[in-house]
N, C-alpha and C positions, 0 to 999 in steps of 0.2 A: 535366890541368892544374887543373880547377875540380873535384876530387872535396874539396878541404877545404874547400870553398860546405856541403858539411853537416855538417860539424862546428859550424859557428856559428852552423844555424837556429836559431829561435827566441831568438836573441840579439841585443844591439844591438850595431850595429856602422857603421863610418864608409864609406862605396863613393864612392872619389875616381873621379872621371866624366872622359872626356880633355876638354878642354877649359878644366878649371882649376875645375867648379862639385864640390861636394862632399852626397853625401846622407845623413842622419843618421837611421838607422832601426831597425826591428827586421828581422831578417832571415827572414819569414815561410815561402818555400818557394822551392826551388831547382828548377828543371822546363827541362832542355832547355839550350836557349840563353839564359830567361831567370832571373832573379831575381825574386821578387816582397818586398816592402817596406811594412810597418805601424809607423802611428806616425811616420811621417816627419816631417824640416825639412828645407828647401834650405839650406844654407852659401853662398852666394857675394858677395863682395868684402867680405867682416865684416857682411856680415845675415844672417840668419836666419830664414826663412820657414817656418809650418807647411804642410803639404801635406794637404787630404783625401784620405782615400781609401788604396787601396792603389797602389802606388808599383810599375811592371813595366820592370825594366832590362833590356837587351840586353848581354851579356856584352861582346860585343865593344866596347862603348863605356864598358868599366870599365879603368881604369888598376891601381888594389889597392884592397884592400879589409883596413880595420885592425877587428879584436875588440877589443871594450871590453868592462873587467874586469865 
């Protein structure tokens, strides 16, 4: 199910989160069950927050995940 998470390393891309928050990042390395994410911003309710750091999502708490050109 998650074998096209590496087709769009190193790319930025949108990882809608369940719960309705959205993360806007680069998509650094794909490892296991997680994701890992540089460059990030939080999306949620129309803000926009930078993120430090790198960004480590749990698969399972991803809804989709949109490429951006």
């Amino acid at each position: 199910m998650w074998a096209y998470s590496r087709t769009v390393v190193r790319r930025r891309v949108l990882v809608h989160l369940l719960g309705g928050r959205t993360l806007d990042g680069v998509l650094w390395r794909s490892q296991g069950p997680l994701l890992v994410l540089r460059d990030t911003k939080l999306i949620e309710a129309g803000r926009i927050v930078p993120v430090d750091g790198e960004v480590i999502v749990e698969r399972s708490r991803i809804e989709f995940i949109q490429a951006l050109p």
